[in-house]
SETOR-616515 format. One record per residue: residue in one letter; x, y, z of N, C-alpha, C in turn. Coordinates in nm, 4 decimals, padded with zeros to 6 digits. Atoms other than C-alpha are relative to their C-alpha. Example, Ala and Ser with C-alpha at 12.3 -4.5 7.8 and 13.67 -1.06 7.14 Angstrom:
REM SETOR-616515
(a (00.0890 -00.1190 00.0000) (01.2300 -00.4500 00.7800) (00.0900 00.1200 00.0000))
(s (-00.0820 -00.1190 -00.0060) (01.3670 -00.1060 00.7140) (-00.0770 00.1090 00.0730))
***
This chain:
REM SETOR-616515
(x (-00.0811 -00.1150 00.0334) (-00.0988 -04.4655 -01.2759) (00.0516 00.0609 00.1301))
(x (-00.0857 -00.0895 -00.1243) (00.1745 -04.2979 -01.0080) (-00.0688 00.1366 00.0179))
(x (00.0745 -00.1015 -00.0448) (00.0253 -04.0237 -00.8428) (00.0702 00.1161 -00.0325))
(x (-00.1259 -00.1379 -00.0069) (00.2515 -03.6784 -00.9203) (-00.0313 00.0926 00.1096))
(x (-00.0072 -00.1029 -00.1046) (00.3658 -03.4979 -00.6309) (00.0677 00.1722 -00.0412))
(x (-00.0241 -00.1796 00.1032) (00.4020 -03.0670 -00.7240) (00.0036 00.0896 00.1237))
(x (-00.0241 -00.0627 -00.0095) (00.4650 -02.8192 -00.5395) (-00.1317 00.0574 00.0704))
(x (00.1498 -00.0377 00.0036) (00.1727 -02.6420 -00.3500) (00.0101 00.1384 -00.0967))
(x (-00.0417 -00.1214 00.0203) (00.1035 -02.3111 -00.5094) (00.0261 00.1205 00.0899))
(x (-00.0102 -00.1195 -00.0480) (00.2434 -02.0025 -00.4134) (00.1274 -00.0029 00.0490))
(x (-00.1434 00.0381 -00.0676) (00.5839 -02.2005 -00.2992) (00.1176 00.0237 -00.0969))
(x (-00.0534 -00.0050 00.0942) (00.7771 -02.1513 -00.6132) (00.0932 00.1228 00.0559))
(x (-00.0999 -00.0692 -00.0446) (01.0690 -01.9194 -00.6092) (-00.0520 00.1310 -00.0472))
(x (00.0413 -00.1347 00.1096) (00.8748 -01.6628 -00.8645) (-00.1463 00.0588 00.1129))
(x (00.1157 -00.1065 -00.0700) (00.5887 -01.5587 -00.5698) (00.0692 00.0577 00.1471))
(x (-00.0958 -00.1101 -00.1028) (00.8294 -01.3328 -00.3527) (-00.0979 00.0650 -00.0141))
(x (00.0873 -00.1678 -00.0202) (00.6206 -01.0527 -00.1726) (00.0876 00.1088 -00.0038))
(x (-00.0490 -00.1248 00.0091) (00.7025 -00.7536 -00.2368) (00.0111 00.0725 00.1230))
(x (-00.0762 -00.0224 -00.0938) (00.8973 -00.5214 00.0188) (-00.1552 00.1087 -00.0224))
(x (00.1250 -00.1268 00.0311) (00.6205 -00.2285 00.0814) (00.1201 00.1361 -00.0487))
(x (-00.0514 -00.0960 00.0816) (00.9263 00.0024 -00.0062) (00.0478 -00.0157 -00.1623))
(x (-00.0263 00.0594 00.1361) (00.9199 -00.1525 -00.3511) (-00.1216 00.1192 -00.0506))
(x (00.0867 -00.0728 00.0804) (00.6125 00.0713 -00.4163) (-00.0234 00.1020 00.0234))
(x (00.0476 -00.0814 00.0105) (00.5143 00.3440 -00.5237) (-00.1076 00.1192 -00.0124))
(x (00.1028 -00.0525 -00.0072) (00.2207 00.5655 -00.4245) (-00.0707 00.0995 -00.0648))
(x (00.0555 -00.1225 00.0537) (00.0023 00.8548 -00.5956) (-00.1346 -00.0031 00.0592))
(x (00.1620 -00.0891 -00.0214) (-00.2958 01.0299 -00.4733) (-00.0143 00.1394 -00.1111))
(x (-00.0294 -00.1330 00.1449) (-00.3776 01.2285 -00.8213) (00.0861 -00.0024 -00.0379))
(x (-00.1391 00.0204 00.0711) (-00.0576 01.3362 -00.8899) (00.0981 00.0218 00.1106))
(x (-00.1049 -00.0987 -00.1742) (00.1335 01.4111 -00.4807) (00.0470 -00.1888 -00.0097))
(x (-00.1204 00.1051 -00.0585) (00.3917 01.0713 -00.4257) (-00.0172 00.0286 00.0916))
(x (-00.0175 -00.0038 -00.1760) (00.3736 00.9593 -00.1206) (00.1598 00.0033 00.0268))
(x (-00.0961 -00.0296 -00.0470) (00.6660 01.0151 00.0880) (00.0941 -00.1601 00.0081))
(x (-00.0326 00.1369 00.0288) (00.6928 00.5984 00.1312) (-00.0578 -00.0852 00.0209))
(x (00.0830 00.0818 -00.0004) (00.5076 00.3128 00.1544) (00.0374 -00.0934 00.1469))
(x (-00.0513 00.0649 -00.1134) (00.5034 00.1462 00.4918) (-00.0308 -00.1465 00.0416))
(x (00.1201 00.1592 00.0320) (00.2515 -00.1881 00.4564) (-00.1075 00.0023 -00.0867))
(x (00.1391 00.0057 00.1343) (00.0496 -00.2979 00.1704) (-00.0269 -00.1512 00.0832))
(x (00.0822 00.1006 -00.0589) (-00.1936 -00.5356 00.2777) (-00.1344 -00.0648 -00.0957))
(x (00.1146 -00.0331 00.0787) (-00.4752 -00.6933 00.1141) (-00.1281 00.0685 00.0360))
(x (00.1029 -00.0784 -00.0304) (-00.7262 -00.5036 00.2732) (00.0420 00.1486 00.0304))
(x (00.0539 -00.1185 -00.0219) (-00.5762 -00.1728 00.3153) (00.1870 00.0785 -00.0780))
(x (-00.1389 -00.0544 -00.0262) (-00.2089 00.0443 00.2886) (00.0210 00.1119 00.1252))
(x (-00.0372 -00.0671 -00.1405) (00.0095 00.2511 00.5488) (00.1172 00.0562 -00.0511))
(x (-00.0865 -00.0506 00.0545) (00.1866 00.5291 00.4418) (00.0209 00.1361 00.0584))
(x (00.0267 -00.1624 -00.0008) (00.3457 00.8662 00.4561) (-00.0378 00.0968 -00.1506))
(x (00.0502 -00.0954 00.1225) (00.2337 01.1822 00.2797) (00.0168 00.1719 00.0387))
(x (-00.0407 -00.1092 -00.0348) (00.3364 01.5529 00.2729) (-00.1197 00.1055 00.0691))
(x (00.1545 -00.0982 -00.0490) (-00.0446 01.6753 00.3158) (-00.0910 -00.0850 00.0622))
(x (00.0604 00.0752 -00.0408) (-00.2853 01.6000 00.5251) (-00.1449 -00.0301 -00.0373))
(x (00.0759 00.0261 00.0512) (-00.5620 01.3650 00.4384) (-00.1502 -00.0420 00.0798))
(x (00.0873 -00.0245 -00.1273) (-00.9044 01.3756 00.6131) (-00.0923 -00.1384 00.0156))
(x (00.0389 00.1214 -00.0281) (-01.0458 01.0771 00.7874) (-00.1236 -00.0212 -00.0491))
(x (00.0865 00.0486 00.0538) (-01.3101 00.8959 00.6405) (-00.0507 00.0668 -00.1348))
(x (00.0180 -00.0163 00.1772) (-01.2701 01.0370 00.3109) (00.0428 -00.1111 -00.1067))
(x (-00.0384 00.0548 00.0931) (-01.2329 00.8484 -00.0085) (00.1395 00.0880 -00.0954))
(x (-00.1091 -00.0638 00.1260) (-00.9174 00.9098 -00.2420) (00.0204 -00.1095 -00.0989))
(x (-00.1402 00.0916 00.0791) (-00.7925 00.7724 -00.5498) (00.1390 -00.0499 00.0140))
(x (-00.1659 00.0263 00.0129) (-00.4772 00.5933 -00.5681) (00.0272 -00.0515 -00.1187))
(x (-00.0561 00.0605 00.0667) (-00.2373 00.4375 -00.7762) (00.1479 -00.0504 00.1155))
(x (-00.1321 00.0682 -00.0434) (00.0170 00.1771 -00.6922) (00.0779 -00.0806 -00.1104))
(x (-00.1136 00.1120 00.0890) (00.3426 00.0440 -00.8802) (00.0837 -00.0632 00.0114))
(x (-00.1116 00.0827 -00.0383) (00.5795 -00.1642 -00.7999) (00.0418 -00.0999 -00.1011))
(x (-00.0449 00.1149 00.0628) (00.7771 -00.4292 -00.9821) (-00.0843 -00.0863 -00.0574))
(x (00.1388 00.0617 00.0529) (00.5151 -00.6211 -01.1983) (-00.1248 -00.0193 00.0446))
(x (00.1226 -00.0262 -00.0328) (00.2647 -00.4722 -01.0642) (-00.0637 00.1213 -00.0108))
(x (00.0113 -00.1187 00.0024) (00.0170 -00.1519 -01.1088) (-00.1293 -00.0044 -00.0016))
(x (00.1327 -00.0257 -00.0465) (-00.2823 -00.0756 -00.9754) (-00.0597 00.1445 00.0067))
(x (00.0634 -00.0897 -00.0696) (-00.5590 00.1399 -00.9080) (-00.1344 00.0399 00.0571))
(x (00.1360 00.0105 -00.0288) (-00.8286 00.1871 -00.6978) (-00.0495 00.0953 00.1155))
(x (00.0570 -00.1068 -00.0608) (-00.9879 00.3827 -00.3873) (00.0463 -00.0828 00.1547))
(x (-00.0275 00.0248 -00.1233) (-00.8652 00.4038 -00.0311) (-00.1054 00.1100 00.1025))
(x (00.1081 -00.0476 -00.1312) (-01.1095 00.5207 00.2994) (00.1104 -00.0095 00.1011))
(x (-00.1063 -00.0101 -00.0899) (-00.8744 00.7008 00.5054) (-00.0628 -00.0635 00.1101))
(x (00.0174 00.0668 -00.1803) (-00.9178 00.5255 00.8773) (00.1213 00.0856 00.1152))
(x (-00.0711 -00.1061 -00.0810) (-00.6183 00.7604 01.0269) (00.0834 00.0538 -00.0953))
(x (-00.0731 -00.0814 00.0576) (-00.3928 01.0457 00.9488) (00.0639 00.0690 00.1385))
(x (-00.0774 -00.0590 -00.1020) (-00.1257 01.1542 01.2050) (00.0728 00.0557 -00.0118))
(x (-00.0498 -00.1007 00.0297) (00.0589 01.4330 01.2298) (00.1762 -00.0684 00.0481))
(x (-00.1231 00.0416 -00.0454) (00.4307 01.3062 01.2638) (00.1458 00.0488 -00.0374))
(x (-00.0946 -00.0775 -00.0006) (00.7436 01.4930 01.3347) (00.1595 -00.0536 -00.0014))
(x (-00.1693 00.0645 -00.0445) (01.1205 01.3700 01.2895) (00.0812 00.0621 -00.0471))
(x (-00.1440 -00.1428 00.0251) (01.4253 01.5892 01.3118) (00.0852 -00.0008 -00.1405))
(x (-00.0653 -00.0064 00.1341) (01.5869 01.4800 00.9881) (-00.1052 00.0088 -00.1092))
(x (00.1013 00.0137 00.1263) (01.2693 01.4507 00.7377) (-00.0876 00.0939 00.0314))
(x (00.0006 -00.1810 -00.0470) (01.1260 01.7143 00.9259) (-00.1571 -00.0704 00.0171))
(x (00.1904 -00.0048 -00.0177) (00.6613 01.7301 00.9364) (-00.0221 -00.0967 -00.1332))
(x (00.0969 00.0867 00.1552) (00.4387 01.4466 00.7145) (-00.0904 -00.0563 00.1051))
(x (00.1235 -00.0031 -00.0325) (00.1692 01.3139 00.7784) (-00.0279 -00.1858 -00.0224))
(x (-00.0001 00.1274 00.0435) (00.1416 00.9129 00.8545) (-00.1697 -00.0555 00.0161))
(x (00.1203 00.0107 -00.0026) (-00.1799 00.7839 00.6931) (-00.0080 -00.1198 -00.0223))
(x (00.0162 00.1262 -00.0069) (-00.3541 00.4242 00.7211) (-00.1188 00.0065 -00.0453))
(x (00.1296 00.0486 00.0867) (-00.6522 00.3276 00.4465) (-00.0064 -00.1425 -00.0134))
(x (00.0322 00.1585 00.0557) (-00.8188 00.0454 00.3731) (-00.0974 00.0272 -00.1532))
(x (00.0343 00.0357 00.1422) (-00.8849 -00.0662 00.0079) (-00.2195 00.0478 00.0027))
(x (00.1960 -00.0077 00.0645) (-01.2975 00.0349 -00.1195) (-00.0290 -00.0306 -00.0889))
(x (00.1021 00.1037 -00.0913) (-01.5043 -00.1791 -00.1690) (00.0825 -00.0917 00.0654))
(x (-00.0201 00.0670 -00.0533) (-01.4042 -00.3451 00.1408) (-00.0165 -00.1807 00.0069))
(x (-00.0063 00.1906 -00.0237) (-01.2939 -00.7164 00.1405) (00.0373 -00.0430 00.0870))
(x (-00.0711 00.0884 -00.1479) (-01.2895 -00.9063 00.3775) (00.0118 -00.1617 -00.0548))
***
């Protein structure tokens, strides 16, 4: 019998990553400002308030056939200023329970 040659997975035209401004953030009910890197171990975002390091928060994420939710461990929160969008606050979590 001929062997069939396929495709590896994940090469197909239907597993496009998603842009990180494809999604959409919530802590409770505050939208983040925008999504800057989703990762599998963590996200990188802005946010109007500031969130205190090594705390836990809920999230939710949605994007295009996708919707999640689970718990982020802030790791930073920086205070960041730009003349047109004016004061927010750029914060970097990683996913809890940590995978590595």
């Amino acid at each position: 019998m001929a062997e069939r040659k396929t495709d590896p997975p994940g090469s197909g035209k239907g597993s496009k990553r998603l842009k990180p401004e494809q999604y959409e953030l919530k802590i409770r009910w505050e939208k983040a400002r925008q999504v800057l890197d989703v990762s599998p171990t963590g996200v990188r975002f802005d946010f109007d308030t500031p969130l205190k390091v090594g705390t836990k928060y809920p999230i939710s994420l949605a994007a295009p056939g996708v919707n999640f939710s689970t718990t982020i461990e802030v790791s930073r929160c920086q205070l960041t200023v730009e003349p047109p969008s004016g004061r927010f606050f750029r914060v970097t979590g990683r996913f809890f329970p940590y995978v590595e």
